[in-house]
DRENDO-1510 file (C-alpha; in Angstrom, 1 decimal, always signed):
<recs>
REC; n; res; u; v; w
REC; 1; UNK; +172.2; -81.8; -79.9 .
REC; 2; UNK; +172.7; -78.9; -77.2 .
REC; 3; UNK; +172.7; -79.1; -74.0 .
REC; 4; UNK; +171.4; -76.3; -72.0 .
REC; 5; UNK; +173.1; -75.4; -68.6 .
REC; 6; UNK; +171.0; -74.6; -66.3 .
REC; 7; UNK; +170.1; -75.7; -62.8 .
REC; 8; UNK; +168.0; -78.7; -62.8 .
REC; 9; UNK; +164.1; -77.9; -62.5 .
REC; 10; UNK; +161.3; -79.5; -62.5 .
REC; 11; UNK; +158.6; -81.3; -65.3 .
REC; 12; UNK; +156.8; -78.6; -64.1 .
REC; 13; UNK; +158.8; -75.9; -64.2 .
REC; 14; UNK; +159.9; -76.8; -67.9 .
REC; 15; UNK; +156.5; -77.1; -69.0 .
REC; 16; UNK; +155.9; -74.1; -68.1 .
REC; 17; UNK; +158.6; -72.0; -70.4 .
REC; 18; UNK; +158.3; -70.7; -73.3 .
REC; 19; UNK; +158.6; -73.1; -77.0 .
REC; 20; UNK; +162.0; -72.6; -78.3 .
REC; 21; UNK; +162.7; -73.5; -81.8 .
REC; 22; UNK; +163.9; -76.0; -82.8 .
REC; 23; UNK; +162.6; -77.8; -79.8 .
REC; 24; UNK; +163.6; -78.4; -76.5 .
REC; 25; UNK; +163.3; -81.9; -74.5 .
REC; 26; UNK; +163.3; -82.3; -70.9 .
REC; 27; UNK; +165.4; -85.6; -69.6 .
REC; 28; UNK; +166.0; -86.5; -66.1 .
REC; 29; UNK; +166.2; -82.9; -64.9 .
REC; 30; UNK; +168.0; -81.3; -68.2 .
REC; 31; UNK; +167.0; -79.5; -71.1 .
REC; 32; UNK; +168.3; -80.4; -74.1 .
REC; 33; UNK; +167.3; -79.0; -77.5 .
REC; 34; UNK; +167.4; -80.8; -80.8 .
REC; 35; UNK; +168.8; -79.8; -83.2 .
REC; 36; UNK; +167.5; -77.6; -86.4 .
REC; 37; UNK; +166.3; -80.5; -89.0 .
REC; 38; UNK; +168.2; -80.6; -92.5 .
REC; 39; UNK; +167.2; -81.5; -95.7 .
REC; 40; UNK; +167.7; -85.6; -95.5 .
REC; 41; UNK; +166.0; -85.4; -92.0 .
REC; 42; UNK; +163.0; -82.9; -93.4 .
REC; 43; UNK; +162.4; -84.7; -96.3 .
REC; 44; UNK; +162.0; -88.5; -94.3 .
REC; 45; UNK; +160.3; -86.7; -91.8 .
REC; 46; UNK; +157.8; -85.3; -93.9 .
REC; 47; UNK; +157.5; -88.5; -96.2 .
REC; 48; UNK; +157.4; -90.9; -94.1 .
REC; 49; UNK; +154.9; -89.0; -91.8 .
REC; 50; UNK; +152.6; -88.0; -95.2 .
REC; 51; UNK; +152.8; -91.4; -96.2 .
REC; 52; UNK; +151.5; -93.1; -92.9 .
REC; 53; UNK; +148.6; -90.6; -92.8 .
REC; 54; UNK; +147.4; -91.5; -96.5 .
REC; 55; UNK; +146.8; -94.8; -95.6 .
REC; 56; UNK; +145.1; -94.5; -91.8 .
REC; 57; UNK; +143.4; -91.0; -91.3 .
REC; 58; UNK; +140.9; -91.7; -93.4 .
REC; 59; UNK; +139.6; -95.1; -91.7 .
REC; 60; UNK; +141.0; -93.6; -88.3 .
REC; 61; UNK; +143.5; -95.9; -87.6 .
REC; 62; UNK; +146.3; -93.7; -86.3 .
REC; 63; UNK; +147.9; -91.1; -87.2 .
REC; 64; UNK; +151.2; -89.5; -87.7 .
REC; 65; UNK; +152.3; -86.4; -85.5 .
REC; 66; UNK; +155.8; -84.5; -86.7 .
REC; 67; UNK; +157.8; -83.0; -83.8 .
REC; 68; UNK; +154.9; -83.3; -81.5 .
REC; 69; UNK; +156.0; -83.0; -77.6 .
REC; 70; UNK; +154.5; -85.8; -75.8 .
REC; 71; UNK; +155.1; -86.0; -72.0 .
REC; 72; UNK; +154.9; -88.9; -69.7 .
REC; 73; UNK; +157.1; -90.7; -67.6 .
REC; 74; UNK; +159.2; -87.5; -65.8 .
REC; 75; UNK; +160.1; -87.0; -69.6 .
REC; 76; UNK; +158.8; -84.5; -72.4 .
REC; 77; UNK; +160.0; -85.7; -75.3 .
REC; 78; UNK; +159.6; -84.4; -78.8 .
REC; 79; UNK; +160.1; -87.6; -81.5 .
REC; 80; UNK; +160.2; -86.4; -85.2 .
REC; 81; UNK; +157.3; -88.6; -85.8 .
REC; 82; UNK; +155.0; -89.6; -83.0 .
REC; 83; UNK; +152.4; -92.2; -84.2 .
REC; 84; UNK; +149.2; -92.8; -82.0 .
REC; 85; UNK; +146.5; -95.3; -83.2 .
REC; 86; UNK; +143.3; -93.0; -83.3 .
REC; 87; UNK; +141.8; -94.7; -79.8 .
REC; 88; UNK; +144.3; -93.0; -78.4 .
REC; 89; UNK; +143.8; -89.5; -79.7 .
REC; 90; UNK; +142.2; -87.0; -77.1 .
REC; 91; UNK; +139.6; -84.5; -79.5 .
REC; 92; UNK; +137.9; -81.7; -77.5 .
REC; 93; UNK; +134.3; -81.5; -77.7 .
REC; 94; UNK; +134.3; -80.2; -80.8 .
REC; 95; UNK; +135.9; -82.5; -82.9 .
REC; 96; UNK; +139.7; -80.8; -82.7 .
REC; 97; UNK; +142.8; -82.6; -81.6 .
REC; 98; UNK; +143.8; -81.5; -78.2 .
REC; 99; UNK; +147.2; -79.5; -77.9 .
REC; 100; UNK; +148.6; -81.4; -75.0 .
REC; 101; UNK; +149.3; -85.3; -75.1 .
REC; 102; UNK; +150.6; -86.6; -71.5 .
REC; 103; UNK; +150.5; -89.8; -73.0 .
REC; 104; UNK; +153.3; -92.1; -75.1 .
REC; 105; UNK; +153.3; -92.5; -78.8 .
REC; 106; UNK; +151.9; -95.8; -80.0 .
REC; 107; UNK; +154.9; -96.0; -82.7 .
REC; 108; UNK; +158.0; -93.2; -82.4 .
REC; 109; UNK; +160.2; -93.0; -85.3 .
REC; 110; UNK; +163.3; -91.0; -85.1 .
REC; 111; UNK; +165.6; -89.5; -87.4 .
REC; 112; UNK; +169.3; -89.2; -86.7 .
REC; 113; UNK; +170.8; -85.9; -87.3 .
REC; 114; UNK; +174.9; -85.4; -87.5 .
REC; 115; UNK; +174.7; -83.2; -84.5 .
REC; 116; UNK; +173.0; -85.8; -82.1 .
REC; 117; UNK; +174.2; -88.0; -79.8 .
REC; 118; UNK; +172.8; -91.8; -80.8 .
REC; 119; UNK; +172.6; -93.0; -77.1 .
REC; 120; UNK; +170.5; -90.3; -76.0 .
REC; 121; UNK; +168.3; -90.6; -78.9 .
REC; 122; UNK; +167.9; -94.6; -78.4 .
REC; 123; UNK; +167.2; -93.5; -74.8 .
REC; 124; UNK; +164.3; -91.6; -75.9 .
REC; 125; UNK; +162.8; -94.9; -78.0 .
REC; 126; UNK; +163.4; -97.0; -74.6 .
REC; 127; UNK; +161.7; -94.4; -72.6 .
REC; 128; UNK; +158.9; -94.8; -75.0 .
REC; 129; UNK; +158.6; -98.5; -75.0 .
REC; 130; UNK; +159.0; -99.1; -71.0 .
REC; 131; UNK; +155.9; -97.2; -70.7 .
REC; 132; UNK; +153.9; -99.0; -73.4 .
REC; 133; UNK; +155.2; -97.8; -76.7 .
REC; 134; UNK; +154.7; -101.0; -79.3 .
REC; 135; UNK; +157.0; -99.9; -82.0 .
REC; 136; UNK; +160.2; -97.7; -82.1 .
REC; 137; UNK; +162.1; -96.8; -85.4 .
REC; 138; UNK; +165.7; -95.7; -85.0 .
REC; 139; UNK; +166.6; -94.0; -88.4 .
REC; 140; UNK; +170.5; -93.4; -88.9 .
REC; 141; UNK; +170.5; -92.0; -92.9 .
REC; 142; UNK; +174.6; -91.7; -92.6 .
REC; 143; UNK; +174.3; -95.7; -93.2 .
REC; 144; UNK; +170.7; -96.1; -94.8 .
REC; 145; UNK; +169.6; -98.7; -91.8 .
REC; 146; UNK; +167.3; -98.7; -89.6 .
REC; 147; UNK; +167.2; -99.7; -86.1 .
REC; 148; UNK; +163.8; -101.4; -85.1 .
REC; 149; UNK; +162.7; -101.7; -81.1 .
REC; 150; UNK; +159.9; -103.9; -80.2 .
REC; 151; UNK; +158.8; -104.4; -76.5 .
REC; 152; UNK; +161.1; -107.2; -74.8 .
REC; 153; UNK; +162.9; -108.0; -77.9 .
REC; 154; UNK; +166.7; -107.8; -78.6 .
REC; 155; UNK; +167.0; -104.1; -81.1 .
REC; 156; UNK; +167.2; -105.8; -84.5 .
REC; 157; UNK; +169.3; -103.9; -87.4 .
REC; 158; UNK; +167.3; -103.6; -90.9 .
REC; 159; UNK; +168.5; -102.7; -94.1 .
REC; 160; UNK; +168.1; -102.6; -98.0 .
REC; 161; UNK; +165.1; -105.2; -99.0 .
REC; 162; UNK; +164.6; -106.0; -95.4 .
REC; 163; UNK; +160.3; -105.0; -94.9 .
REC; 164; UNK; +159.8; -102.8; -91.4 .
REC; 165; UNK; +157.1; -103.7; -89.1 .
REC; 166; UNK; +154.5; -101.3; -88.5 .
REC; 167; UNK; +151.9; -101.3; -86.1 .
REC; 168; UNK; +149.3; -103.7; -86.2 .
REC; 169; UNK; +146.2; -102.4; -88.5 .
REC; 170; UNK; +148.7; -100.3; -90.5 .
REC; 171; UNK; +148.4; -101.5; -94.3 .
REC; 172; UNK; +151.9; -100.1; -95.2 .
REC; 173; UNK; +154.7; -102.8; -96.5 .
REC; 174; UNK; +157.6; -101.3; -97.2 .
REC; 175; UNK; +161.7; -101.5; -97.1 .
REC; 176; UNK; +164.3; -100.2; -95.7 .
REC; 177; UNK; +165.6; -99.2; -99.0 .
REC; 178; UNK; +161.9; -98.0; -100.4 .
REC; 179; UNK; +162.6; -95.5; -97.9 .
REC; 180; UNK; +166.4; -94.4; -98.0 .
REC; 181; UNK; +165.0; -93.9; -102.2 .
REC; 182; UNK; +162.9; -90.9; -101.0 .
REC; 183; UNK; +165.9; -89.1; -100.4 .
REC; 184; UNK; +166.8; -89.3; -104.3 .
REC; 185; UNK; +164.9; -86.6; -105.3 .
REC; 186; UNK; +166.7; -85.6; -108.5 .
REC; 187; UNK; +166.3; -87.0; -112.3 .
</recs>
């Protein structure tokens, strides 16, 4: 994870500039981009996100957002999966998704990469949940566990055949190590 130097600005202000790539988060007056996803962190991302959406676009349950920026809080955060159960969805009049969510993800799930910092990572999940986040995955692939937040609750560390809560509605059971097996893509 880089940090950018700048002088502090504003929400505002930060909004207001350009997309860099990868992207950019603003926290407590600093810019910080994320790094550039690799293949371990691509392939969860994108599995795990695909997966989700098989089981509630269709009866509009939620859905699963990849590295969409979601601002609330004096934050802008960009989680590699942003989950929002479909109530919670803004459309335009039309029928499209809107580009802009000022709102918190229902569920964030994030994926550590080598380059980032845990701490600030976790700090994005907590951000997430004291504004009304229900579910927060913390992802670490170096030691195949993953690191569940719920509202109020002690962080509980998962692993192997342990099953992951999802949100409620969400017909999806599955382990730890179900998902840590989607990085074996060979043979």
């Amino acid at each position: 994870m880089t940090t950018t130097t700048t002088p502090q600005i504003t929400l505002e202000e930060f909004l207001k500039l350009p997309e860099s790539k990868p992207a950019s988060e603003y926290i407590q007056g600093e810019i910080i981009q994320k790094p550039m996803p690799k293949g371990r962190h691509s392939r969860l991302q994108t599995k795990l996100s695909t997966t989700i959406n098989q089981i509630t676009e269709e009866k509009k349950i939620a859905y699963a957002f990849s590295e969409l920026r979601c601002t609330f809080g004096s934050r802008s955060i960009v989680p590699d999966i942003a989950v929002f159960k479909w109530q919670n969805i803004s459309f335009t009049p039309t029928g499209e998704v809107v580009d802009n969510f000022n709102i918190h993800p229902d569920w964030t799930i994030e994926i550590l990469s080598p380059e980032q910092k845990p701490n600030k990572v976790i700090g994005n999940i907590l951000h997430c949940l004291n504004y009304g986040c229900q579910l927060g995955w913390f992802i670490d692939p170096d030691d195949t566990t993953i690191l569940i937040f719920l509202p109020e609750k002690q962080p509980e560390l998962l692993q192997e055949n342990d099953i992951l809560p999802v949100l409620p509605g969400v017909e999806l059971q599955i382990t730890v190590g179900q998902i840590f097996n989607w990085l074996k893509m060979a043979g």
